[in-house]
C-alpha positions as CSV (number, residue, x, y, z in Angstrom):
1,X,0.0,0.0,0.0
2,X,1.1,3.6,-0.5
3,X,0.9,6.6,1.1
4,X,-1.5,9.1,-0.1
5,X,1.3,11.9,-1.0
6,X,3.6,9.0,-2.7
7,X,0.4,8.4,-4.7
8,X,0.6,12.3,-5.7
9,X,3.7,12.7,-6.2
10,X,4.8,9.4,-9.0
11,X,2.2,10.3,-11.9
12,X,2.3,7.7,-14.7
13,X,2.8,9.1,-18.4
14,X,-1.1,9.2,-19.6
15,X,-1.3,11.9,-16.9
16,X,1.4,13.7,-18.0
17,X,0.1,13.1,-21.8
18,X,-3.1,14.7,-20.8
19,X,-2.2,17.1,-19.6
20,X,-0.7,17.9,-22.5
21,X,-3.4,17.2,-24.7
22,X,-1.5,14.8,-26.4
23,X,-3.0,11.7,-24.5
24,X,-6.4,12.3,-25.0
25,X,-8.2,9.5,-27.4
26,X,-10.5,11.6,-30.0
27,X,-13.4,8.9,-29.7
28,X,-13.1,8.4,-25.8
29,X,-13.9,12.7,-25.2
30,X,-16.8,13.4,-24.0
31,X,-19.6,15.3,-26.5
32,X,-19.1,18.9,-26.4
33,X,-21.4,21.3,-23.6
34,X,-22.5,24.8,-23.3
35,X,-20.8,26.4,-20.4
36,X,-21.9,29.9,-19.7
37,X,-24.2,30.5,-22.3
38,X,-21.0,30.3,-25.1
39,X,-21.4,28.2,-27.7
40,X,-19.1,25.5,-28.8
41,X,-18.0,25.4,-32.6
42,X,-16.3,23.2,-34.5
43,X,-13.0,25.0,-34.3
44,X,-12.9,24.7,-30.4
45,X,-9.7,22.6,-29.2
46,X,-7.9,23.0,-32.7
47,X,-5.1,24.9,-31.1
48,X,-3.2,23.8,-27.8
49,X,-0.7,27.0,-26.6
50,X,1.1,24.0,-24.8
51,X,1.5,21.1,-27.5
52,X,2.6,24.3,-29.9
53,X,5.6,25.2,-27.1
54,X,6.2,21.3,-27.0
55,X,6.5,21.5,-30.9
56,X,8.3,24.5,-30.8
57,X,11.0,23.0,-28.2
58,X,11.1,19.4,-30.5
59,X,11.3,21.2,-33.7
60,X,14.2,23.3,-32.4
61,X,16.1,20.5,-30.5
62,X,15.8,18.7,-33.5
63,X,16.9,21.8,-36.4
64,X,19.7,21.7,-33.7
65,X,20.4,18.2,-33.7
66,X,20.2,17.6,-37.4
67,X,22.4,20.6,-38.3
68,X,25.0,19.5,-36.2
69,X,25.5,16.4,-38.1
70,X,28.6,17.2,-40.3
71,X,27.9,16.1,-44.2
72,X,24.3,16.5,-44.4
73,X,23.9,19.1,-41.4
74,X,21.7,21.3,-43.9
75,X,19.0,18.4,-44.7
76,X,19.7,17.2,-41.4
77,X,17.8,20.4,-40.1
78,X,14.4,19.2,-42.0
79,X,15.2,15.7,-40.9
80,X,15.4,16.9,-37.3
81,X,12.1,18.5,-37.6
82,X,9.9,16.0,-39.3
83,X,11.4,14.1,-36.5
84,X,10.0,15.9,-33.7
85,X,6.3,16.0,-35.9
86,X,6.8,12.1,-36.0
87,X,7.6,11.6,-32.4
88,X,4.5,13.8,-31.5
89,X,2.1,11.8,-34.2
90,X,3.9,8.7,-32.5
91,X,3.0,9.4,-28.9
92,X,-0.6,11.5,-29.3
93,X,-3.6,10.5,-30.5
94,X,-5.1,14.0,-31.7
95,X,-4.4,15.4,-34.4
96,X,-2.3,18.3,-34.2
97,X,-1.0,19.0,-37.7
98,X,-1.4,23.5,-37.3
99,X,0.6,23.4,-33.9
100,X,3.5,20.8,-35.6
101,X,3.4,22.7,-39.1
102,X,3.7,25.9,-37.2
103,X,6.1,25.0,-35.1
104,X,8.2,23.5,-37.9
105,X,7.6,27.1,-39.8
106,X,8.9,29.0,-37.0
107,X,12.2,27.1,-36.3
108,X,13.3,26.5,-39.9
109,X,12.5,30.0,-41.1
110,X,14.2,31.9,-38.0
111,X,16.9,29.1,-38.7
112,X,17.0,30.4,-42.3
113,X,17.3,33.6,-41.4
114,X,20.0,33.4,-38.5
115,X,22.4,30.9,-40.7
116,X,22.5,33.8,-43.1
117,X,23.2,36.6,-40.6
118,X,26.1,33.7,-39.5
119,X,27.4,32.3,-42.6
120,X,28.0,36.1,-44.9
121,X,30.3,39.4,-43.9
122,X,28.1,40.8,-41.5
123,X,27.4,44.4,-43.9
124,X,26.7,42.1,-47.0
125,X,24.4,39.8,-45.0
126,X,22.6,42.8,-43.4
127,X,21.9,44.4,-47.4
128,X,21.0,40.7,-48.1
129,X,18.4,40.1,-45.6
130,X,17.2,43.8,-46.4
131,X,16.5,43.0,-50.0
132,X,15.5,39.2,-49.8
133,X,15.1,38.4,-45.9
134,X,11.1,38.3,-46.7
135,X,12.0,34.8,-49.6
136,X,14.8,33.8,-47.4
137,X,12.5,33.5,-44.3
138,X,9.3,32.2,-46.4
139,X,11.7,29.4,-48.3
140,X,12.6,28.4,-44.5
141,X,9.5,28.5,-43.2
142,X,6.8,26.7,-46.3
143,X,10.0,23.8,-46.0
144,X,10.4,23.3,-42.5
145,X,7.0,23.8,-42.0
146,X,5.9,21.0,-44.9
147,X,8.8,18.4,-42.8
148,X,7.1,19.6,-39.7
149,X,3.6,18.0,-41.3
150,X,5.1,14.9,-43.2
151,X,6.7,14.1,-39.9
152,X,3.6,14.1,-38.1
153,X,1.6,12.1,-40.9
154,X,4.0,9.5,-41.1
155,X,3.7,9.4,-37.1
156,X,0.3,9.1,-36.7
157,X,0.3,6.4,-39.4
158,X,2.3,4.3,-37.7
159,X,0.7,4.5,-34.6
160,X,-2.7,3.7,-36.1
161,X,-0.7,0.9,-37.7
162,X,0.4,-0.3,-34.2
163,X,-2.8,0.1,-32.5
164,X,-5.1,-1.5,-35.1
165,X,-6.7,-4.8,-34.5
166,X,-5.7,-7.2,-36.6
């Protein structure tokens, strides 16, 4: 037997996946209420603030990751971020393609932009990004935003593979 506060303290890993809104079977939630006289629309739970700043953190970790591999560090980047969309499709069971894709967007483009500031003479880069930062960010952001996506497909894809009945 255990102690009520050891009980509190050891949580398993749906609870922490819940919390998250990343354990949270579509099929098993309950049909949606009207709380306060607001209505509920179709659009209600298709953005989580907290899955997007677990994306966010994954995608990075994983631009990070990939780019420090030394032959392929600039594909690596794009690896390293479908990566983190296919370990969230992997582990979750909603769909959360905007906060991934998003995510994804935000890490490669500022990624993009920050490897140029780094890789050019600092005056040339800054007339650089002044006449083409806008395409340099946007090419960064549609790709790492589309490996972001894949990433999660391919995730989710195997999971339902994995949790079919055969």
């Amino acid at each position: 037997m255990q102690r009520s506060d050891q009980r509190e303290s050891e949580r398993s890993a749906e609870d922490i996946l819940s919390d998250l809104d990343l354990g949270e079977d579509e099929s098993s939630s309950p049909p949606p209420t009207q709380s306060g006289g607001g209505k509920t629309g179709r659009f209600d739970g298709l953005f989580s603030a907290r899955t997007f700043l677990l994306a966010l953190a994954l995608s990075i970790g994983g631009l990070v990751v990939g780019g420090a591999i030394p032959i392929v560090g600039f594909i690596g980047r794009f690896v390293g971020i479908a990566a983190a969309g296919f370990l969230l499709g992997l582990v979750g069971s909603k769909r959360r393609y905007v906060e991934i894709g998003l995510a994804g967007a935000i890490a490669a483009g500022l990624a993009f932009v920050l490897s140029t500031l780094a890789s050019v003479f600092a005056p040339f880069a800054v007339q650089l990004l002044a006449d083409y930062g806008l395409a340099i960010a946007g090419v960064g952001a549609l790709s790492g935003g589309l490996a972001g996506l894949v990433g999660h497909y391919l995730g989710r894809d195997l999971r339902d593979g994995l949790t079919r009945d055969v």
